[in-house]
Steps between C-alpha positions, in 0.01 A plus 500: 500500500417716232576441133757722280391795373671599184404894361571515121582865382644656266712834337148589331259314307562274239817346600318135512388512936226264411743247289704462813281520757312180305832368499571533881106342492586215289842385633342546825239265398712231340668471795182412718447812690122637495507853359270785510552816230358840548502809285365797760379690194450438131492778275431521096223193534174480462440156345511199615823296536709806374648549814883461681348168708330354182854508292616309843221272487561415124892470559494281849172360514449619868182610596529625818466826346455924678425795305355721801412798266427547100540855374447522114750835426822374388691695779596547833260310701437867766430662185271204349320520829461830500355534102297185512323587824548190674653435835857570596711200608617490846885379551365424893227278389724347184742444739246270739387292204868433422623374809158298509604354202814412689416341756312231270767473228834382514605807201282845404577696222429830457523752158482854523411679248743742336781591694605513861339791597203526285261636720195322582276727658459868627726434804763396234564142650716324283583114439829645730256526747336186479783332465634647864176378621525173421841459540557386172767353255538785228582393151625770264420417183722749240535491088830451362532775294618918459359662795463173714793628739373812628143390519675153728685720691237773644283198534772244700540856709146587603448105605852566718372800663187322622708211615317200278612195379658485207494151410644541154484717151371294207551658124122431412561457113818374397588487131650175324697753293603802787681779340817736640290680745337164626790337579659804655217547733551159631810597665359827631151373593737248741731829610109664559366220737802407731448133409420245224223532218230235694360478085502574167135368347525482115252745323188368368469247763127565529463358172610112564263233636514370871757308479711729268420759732659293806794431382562852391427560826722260669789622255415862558451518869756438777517219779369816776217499235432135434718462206828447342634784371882549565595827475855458440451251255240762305796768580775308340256411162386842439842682582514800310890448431402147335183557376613845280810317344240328274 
């Protein structure tokens, strides 16, 4: 039987995919289960160890490590194909190394870059598409802040229309002091998805050590992820009512 297959995406870039996608990786990996993590294409890097899988390396300490394609344009990864002159990536062919990943790991996690439907090659394939392909868990990752619900809600609808699994919607960089608009959004974020917030990972979480880093994970993530994160506990400590009385 083939492992899980979790596909980390976002509202756009920056809203902290790689933080819990090594956080799926690590939790994962704490609780015995081999894992796998690909990123289908890297974009902005031409270093070494400056890309998405190296900040999972550093955080998790798992090696079993994919980047299938390094572009060094910080954009779009069709585009950074297209100006760099190297080869496209193909969703068809991404999609056969992923379920080969599968079917020797018990978890594989997978970052796309940007957003949902970044395209990744003249054909515009998306990480939607791949993740159809595979048949894969999505994970939304979303900020927490103005402009958050709109950007959640065209995204939770595209991934509706094309009939993939939402698994949950995870605010990628959570404040330890959230403002009036943060703790609004909570409620409406939960209106957005139809269901429970499956996270809430504080921000700067790429900063702590390992084990720092896990058990910000474990408190940031939800039991469908590997974690502990109760979302009506978080609900009833950052309600806005309470919260803006002080």
């Amino acid at each position: 039987m083939s492992g899980r297959i979790f596909v980390v995406t976002g509202t756009g870039t920056g809203v902290g995919k790689t933080i819990v996608a090594a956080g799926i990786t690590t939790l994962a990996t704490r609780s015995g289960k081999s894992v796998a993590v690909v990123k289908p294409g890297q974009t902005g890097c031409q270093g070494d160890d400056c890309g998405d899988v190296d900040d999972v390396k550093r955080l998790t300490g798992v090696k079993d490590l994919h980047e299938l394609a390094r572009y060094p344009d910080p954009i779009g990864p069709a585009a950074a194909a297209r100006i760099s002159g190297l080869p496209e990536l193909d969703m068809t062919t991404v999609a056969a190394r992923v379920n080969e990943l599968a079917d020797n790991h018990d978890v594989v996690v997978v970052e796309g870059a940007g957003g949902l439907l970044v395209e990744y090659n003249e054909n515009r394939e998306t990480i939607a598409d791949l993740a159809t392909a595979v048949r894969a868990e999505v994970v939304l990752v979303v900020l927490p802040g103005l402009g958050t619900l709109n950007h959640t809600a065209l995204t939770v609808e595209a991934i509706k229309n094309r009939n993939l699994d939402l698994t949950g919607v995870v605010i990628g960089r959570w404040s330890s002091h959230p403002g009036m608009v943060e703790l609004n959004n909570i409620v409406d974020l939960e209106k957005i998805v139809g269901s429970p917030l499956a996270g809430a990972v504080r921000s700067h979480a790429g900063d702590l050590s390992r084990p720092e880093f896990l058990s910000a994970a474990d408190a940031g993530l939800a039991p469908s992820l590997g974690g502990h994160f109760d979302a009506a506990d978080f609900r009833e400590r950052f309600d806005y009512r309470r919260n803006l009385d002080h």
